[in-house]
BAPA-757219 format. One line per field, with one value per residue (C-alpha): residue number from 1; z, x, y. Coordinates in Angstrom, 1 decimal, always signed. Layout:
<rs>
seq = c(NUM,...)
Z = c(Z,...)
X = c(X,...)
Y = c(Y,...)
</rs>
This chain:
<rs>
seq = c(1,2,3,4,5,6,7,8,9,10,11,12,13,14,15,16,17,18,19,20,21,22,23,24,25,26,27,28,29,30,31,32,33,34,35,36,37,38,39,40,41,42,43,44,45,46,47,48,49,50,51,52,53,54,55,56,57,58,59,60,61,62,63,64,65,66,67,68,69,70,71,72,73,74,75,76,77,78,79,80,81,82,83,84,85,86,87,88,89,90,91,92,93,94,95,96,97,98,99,100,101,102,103,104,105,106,107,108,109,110,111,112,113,114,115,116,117,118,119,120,121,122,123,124,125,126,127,128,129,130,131,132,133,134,135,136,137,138,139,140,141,142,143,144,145,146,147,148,149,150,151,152,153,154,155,156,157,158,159,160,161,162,163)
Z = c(-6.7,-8.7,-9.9,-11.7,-12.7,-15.0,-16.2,-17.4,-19.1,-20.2,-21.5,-17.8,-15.6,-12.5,-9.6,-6.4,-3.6,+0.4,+2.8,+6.6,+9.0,+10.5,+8.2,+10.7,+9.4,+5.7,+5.8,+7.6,+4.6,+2.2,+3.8,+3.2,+6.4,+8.4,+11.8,+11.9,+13.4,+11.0,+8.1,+9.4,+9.6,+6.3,+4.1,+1.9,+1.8,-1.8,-1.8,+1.3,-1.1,-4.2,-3.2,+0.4,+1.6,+4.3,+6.7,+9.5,+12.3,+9.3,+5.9,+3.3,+0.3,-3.0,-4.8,-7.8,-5.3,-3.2,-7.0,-7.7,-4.7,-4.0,-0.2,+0.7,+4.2,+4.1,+7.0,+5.7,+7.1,+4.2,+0.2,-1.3,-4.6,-6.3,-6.0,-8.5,-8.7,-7.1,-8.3,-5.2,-1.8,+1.1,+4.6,+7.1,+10.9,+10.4,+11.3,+14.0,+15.8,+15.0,+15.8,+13.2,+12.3,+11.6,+9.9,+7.3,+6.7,+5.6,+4.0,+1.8,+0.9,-0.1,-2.3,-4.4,-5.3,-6.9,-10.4,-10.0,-10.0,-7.4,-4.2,-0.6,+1.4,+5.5,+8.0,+9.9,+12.9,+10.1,+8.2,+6.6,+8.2,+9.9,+9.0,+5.6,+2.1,+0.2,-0.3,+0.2,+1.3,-2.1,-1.5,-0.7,-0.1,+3.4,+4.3,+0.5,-0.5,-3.7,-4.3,-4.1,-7.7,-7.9,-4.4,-6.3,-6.1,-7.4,-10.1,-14.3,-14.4,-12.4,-14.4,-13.1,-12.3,-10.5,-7.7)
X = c(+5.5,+3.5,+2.2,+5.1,+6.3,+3.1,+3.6,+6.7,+5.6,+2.0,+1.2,+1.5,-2.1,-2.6,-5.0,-4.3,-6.8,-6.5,-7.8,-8.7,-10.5,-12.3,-14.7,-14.3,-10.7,-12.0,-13.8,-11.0,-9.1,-11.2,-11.8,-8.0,-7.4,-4.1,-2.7,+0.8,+1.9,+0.9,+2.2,+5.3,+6.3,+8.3,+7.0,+8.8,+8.3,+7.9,+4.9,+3.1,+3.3,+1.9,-0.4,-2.0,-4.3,-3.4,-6.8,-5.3,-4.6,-4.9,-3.5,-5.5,-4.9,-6.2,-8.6,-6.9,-4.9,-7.8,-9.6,-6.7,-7.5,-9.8,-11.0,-12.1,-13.1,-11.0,-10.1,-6.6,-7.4,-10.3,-9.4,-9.0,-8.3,-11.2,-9.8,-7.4,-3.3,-1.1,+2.3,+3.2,+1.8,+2.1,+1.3,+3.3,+3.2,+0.3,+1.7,+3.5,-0.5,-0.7,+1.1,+3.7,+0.7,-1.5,+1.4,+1.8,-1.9,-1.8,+1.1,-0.3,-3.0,-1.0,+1.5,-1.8,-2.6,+1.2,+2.5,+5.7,+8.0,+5.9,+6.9,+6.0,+6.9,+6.5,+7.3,+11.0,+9.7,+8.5,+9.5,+8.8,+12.1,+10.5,+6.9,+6.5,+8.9,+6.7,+8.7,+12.4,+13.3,+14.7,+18.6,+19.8,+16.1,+15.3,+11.5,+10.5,+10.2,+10.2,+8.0,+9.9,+10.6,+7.5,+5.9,+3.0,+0.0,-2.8,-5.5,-4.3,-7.4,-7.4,-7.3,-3.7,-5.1,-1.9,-0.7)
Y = c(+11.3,+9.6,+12.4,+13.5,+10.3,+10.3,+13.5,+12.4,+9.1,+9.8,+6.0,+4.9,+4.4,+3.4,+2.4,+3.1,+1.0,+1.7,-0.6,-0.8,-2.6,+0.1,+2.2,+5.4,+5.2,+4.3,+7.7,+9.1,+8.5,+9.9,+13.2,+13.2,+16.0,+15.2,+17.3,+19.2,+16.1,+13.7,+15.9,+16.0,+12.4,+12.2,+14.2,+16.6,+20.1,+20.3,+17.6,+19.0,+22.6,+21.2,+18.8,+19.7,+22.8,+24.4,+24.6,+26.7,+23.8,+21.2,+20.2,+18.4,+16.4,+18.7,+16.8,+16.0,+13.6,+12.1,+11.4,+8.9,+6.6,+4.3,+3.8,+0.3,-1.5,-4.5,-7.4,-8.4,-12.2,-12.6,-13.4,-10.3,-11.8,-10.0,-6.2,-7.2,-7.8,-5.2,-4.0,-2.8,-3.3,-1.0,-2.8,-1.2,-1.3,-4.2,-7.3,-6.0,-6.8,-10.3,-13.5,-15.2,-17.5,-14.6,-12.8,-15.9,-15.6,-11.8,-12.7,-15.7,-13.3,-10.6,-13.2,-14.1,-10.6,-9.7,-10.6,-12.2,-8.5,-7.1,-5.4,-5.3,-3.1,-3.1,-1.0,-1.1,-3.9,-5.9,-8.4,-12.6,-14.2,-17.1,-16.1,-17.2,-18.6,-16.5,-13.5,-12.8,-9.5,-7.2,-6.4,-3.4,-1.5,-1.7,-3.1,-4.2,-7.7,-9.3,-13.0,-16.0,-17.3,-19.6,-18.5,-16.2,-18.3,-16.2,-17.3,-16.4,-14.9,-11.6,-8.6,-6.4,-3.0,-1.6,+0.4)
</rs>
């Protein structure tokens, strides 16, 4: 999608970082090779068309799409505040693993590395009711979450790289 979105507005850039724990998934990533199953699981026709390879049993990402990620090995409980501000954030079906402590933790961390019209998005058994004041969920989009007016605490001094 965002693919086409650029096409369509050619001053836009982006960066685009993704993050586990475990660098066997890290690699995993990278490699960019997904089962029937896993391609299934939401994605559109049209995008699995014009952006996979089809490896008989397999589908992968073309390289023109893995080039515009970053892969990084990341424990979510550590700062982070050095890979830069992030528009949007993408941590779905995480928290669900930790306790609310934990949760508000992650959370906090996340909060430092979004300018103040960022989103979160988690995943449906997620969400910050109870676990932190940080962010309040966005109306009428289910699982994203906007800061709390004042709630970004993250240094002036980080440069934005995007996605």
């Amino acid at each position: 999608m965002l693919k086409e979105e650029f096409a369509r507005n050619p001053g836009w850039s982006s960066s685009i970082v993704g993050t586990d724990l475990s660098e066997e998934m890290v690699e995993r990533a990278k490699n960019g090779t997904y089962t029937h199953f896993e391609i299934q699981r939401g994605l559109p026709v049209k995008y699995l068309v014009l952006n996979f390879e089809d490896l008989k049993g397999s589908w992968r990402i073309k390289p023109d799409i893995r080039a515009m990620v970053q892969f990084r090995k990341l424990n979510l409980l550590d700062n982070f505040a050095s890979l830069g501000v992030f528009d949007i954030v993408f941590c779905r079906n995480v928290l669900i693993y930790f306790d609310p402590p934990t949760k508000g933790l992650i959370l906090a961390n996340i909060a430092r590395v979004m300018p103040d019209d960022g989103v979160l998005y988690l995943g449906g058994a997620e969400g910050v009711l109870g676990v932190t004041d940080a962010f309040k969920p966005l109306p009428n989009v289910r699982g994203a979450y906007v800061l709390t007016r004042g709630q970004a605490a993250r240094p002036a001094t980080l440069p934005r790289t995007g996605v």
